[in-house]
N, C-alpha and C positions, 0 to 999 in steps of 0.2 A: 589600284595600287601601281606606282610607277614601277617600271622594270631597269631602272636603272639611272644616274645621275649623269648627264653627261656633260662635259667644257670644253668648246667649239672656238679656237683661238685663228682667227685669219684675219687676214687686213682686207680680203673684200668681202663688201657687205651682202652680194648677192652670192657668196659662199656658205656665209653663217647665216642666210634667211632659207635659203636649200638646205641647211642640216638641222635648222631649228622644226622649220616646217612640219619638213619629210619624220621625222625622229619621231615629233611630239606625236604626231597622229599612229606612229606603232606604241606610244605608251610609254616615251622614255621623258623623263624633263629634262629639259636642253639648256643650258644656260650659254651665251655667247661672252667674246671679247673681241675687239678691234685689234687691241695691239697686246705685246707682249708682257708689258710692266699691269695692263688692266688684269692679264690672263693669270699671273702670278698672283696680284691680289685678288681675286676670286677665288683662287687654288688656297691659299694660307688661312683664308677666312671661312670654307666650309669643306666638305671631303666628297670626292669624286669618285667615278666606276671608274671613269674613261674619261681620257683628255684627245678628241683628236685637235693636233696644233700642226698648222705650215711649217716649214721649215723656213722661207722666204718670208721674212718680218723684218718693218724698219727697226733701226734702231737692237734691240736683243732681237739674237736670229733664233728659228727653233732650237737650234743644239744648245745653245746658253741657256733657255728657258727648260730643257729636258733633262740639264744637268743641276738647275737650282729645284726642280721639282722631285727628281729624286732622290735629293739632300732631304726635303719636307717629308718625304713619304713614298717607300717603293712598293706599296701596295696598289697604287692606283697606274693601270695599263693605261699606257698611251701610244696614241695610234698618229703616223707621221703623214700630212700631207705634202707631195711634192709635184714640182714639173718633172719634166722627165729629163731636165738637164742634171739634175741635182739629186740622183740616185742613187750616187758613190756617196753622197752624204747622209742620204738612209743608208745606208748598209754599217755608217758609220753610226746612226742614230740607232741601231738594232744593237750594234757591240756597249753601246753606253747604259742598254737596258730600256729601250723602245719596242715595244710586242711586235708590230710590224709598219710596214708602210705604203701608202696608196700614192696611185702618180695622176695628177690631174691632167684632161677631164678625166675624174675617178667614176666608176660605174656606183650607180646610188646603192642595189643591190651588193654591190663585192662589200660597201663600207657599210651596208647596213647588219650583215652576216659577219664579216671582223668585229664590230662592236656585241653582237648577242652571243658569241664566242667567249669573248672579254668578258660578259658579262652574268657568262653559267655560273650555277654554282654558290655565286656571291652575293649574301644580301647586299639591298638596294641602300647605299650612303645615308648616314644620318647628316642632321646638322652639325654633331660634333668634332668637331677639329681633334684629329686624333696623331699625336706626332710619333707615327709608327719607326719603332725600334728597326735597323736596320739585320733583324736574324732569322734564321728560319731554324724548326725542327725536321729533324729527315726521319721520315715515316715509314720507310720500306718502300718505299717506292723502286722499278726496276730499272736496272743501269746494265747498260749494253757493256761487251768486252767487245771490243776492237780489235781483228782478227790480224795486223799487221806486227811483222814483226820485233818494229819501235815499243810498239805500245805490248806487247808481250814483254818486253824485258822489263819495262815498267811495273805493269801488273806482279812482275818478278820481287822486284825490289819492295812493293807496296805492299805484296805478301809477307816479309821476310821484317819491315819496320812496322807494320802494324799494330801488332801486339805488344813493342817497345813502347818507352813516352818521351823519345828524343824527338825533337824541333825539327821540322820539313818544311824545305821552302821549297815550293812547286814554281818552276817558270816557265814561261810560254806567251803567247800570242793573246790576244785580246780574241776570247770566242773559241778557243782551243778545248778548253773544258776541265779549269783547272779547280774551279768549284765541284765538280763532281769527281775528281780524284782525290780531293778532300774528302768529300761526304765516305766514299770508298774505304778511306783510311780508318775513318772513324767507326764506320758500321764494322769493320774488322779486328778493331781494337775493343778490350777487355772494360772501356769506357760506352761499349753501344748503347747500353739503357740508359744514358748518363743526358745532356741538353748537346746539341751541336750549335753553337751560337757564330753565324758568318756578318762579319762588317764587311763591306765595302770602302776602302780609304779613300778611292778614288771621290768618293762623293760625302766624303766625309768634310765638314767642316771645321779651319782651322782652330778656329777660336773657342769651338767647343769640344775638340776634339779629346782633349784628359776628361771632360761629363758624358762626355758620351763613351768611352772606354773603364772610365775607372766611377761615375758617380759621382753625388754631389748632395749637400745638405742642403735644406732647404734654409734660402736667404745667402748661399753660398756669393750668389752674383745677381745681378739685375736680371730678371725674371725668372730667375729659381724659385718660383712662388713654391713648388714642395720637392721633400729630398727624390733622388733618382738613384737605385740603382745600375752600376752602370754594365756593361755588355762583357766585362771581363767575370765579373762578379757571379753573371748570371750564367757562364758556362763551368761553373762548379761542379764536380766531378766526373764532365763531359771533356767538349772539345771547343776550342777558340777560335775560329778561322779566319785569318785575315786577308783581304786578298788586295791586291795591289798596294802592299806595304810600303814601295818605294814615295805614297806621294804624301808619306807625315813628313811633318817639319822636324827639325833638329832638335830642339828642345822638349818634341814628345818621344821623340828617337832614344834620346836619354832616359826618359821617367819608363819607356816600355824593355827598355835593356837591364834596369835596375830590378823590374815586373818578373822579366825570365827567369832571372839570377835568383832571385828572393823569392817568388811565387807570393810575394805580399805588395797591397795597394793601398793607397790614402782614397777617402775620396775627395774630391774636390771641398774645402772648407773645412774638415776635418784635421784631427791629431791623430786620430787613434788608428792603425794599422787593423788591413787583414788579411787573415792569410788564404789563399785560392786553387785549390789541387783543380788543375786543366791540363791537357795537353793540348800544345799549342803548335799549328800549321799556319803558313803564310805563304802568299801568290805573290808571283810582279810580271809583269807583261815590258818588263826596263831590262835591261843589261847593268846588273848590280854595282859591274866593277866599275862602269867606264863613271856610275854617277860617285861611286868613293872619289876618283880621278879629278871630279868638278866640285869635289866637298857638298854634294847632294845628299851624302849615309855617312853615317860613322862607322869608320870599319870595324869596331869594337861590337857593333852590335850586327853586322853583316856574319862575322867569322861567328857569333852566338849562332845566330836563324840559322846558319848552313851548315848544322850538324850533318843532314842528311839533303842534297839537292836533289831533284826531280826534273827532268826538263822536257815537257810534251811539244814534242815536234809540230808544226803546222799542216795544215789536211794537208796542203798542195804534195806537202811531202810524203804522205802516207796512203798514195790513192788507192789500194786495199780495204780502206776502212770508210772509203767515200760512201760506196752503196751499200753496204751495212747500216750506218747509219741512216741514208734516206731511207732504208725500206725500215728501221725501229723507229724512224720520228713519223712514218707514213702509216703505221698501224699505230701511235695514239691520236694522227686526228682522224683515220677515217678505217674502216675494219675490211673494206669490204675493195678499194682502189687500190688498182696494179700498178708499177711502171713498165714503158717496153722498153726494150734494148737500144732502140734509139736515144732513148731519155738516158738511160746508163752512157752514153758514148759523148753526150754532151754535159752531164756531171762530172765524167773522169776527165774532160778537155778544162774547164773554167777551172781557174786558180785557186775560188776560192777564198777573199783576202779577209772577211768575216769569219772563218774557218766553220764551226759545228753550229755554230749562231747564227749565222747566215744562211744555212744548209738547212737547218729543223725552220725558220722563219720564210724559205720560200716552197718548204714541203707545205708548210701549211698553208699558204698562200695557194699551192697546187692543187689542195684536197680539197680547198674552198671552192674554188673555179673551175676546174675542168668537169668539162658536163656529161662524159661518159664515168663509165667505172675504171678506166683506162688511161692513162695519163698518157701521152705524146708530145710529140717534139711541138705541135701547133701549141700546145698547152704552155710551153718556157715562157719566160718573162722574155720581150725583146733585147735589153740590154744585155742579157746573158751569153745566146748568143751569139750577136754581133762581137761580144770580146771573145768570144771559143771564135772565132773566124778568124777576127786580129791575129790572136794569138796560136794559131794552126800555120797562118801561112799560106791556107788554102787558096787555087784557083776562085775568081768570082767573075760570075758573070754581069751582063750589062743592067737586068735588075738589081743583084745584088749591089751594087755599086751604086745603082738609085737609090736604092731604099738605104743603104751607109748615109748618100747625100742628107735625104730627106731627115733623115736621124738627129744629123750634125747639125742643119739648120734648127730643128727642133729646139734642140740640147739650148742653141746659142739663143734664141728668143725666148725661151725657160716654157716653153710648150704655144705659144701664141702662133696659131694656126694663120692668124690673119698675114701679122709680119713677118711669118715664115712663106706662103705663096707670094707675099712681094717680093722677096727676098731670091726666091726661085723662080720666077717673073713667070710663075702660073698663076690662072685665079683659082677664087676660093674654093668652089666648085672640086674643079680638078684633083687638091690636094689632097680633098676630102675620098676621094676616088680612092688615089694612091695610099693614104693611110689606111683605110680599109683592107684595099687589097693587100700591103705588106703585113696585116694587126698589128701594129705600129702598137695601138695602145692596148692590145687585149693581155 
């Protein structure tokens, strides 16, 4: 029995015949693509555990491809490969809802351990094509309190509306944790046994955006082969949460301000009205006002949603609630791994700019790979930090300054060792020294 489905999207071929190989013979079936448009039709046509996909694709680059697949279906984890120039664009492929990301040359071992990670838990993919609803139910599972004082005044106010059913629009940073301030609301509100159903708009699509929020009969439109209902319908005497409301269009702007007002919905091809007891939460990671300003919202339905604002400040700004959090996302992947104090002094230095998404994504990255029970400073990812040095200020000495070098050429040949020792008019040999000694890539 296969232990899992896997699609393997890179433009070289001796990458996808190393993850075909290596995969099949632990028991997983591998299916490959060359490019990005094959990757996607493979993806639409059967259902997957695990997509690891490049990020460096001609033509649609991974983030395009990671952002139309999570339109298809956010059930299936995808794992990001990159060089090591193109890091900042995993950290931006982890806020889009990417599980993690590997930097090439990747260690076979790290990407084979992130995939049976991925792939606990969950049966192994059938052939049917499942167009998974974008909602979840919240189960009790445990939610950290943030011992900072921002987030205490918060927690204040979420106490105090929770058991109300007026409209909360949460704002904040992409990865700040406005999904789980929702969930919060909810499990404290007199609706907790009720459905918590969360959309994403960010990855919502436009043109089906009223079938996907409000439903639709069957034959409504060109492949409405059967009716649907739709995700407002289905948080009946729950909760509705939306999060990054700012990226509907204008015209569903209107049918969802008409939604608040009346609590009744058409579906799509319908006459007949219904009516939807929810209460309804919404996120945006936008500055509300400035898009009223560019005619982006209608302010009629901006002054509705912000009965109540919320607005979660960014880790960088709350560094009290930094290791708190590493050490609650560090006991669900591993029970038994410390950090030192070290590790604490270069968490409270980095920015950050993934905020708690970024932070739970390279804990676990941490707990995957360091080989004591002890995490240390050898154990950081290199780019992290090289940017805690930038941005310290700190004296460096005349290694330190190599190894920045050797970094920066890296970065700029997207990891090509070859055309990085020309480039530093070493040979190949040599470089191989020097990356080692710095663990450039460990």
């Amino acid at each position: 029995m296969s232990l899992g489905r896997i699609l393997a999207i890179d433009d070289e071929k001796n990458i996808r015949l190393l993850i075909s190989n290596e995969f099949s013979l632990e028991g997983f079936e591998v299916v490959t693509a060359a490019s990005g448009e094959e990757g996607l039709a493979l993806y639409k046509s059967r259902k997957f555990d695990v997509v690891l996909l490049d990020i460096k694709l001609p033509k649609l680059n991974g983030i395009e491809i990671l952002k139309r697949m999570k339109q298809i279906s956010r059930a299936t984890e995808i794992i990001m490969i990159t060089g090591y120039g193109d890091i900042q664009t995993a950290v931006e492929a982890i806020k889009l809802g990417a599980r993690d990301y590997v930097t090439k040359p990747f260690k076979l071992d790290e990407l084979l351990t992130l995939v049976r990670r991925s792939t606990q838990k969950k049966p192994p993919a059938s052939d049917t094509v499942e167009q998974t609803d974008d909602f979840q139910s919240i189960n009790g599972g445990q939610i950290i309190r943030c011992p900072s004082q921002a987030m205490k005044k918060i927690y204040d106010i979420v106490d105090r509306i929770a058991t109300s059913d007026y409209t909360v629009l949460i704002c904040g940073e992409t990865g700040v944790g406005k999904d789980v301030l929702a969930s919060r609301i909810h499990r404290q509100s007199f609706r907790k046994n009720g459905p918590f159903i969360s959309l994403d708009c960010g990855l919502l699509s436009q043109s089906l955006a009223e079938s996907e929020l409000y439903g639709h009969r069957k034959g409504a439109f060109s492949g409405a082969s059967e009716a649907k209902i739709g995700l407002v319908e289905k948080s009946h005497k729950g909760t509705l949460f939306l999060d990054e409301i700012g990226n509907i269009d204008l015209e569903v702007q209107k049918k969802f301000l008409r939604f608040i007002e009346t609590k009744r919905i058409r579906r799509v091809g319908e006459t007949r009205e219904n009516h939807v007891d929810t209460r309804i939460i919404l996120a945006t990671n936008l500055d509300l006002e400035k898009a009223m300003d560019k005619g982006l919202l209608r302010s009629d339905l901006f002054f509705r949603m912000a009965e109540f604002t919320v607005t979660i400040p960014p880790l960088k700004d709350r560094p009290e609630d930094i290791m708190p959090l590493a050490e609650h996302f560090l006991s669900q992947f591993s029970v038994s791994k410390t950090i030192t104090p070290e590790v604490d002094d270069i968490f409270l230095a980095y920015p950050w700019p993934g905020n708690a998404r970024e932070l739970k994504a390279t804990i676990g990255k941490l707990a995957l790979m360091a080989d004591a029970n002890t995490i240390t400073a050898d154990d950081i990812p290199r780019h992290l930090i090289t940017q805690v040095a930038v941005s310290t200020g700190k004296p460096k000495t005349l290694e330190d300054m190599e190894k920045e070098h050797i970094l920066t050429i890296l970065a700029e040949t997207g990891g090509n060792q070859t055309q990085a020792a020309q480039i530093l008019n070493i040979n190949r040999k040599t470089l191989y020294k020097k990356i080692n000694k710095y663990k450039i890539f460990s």
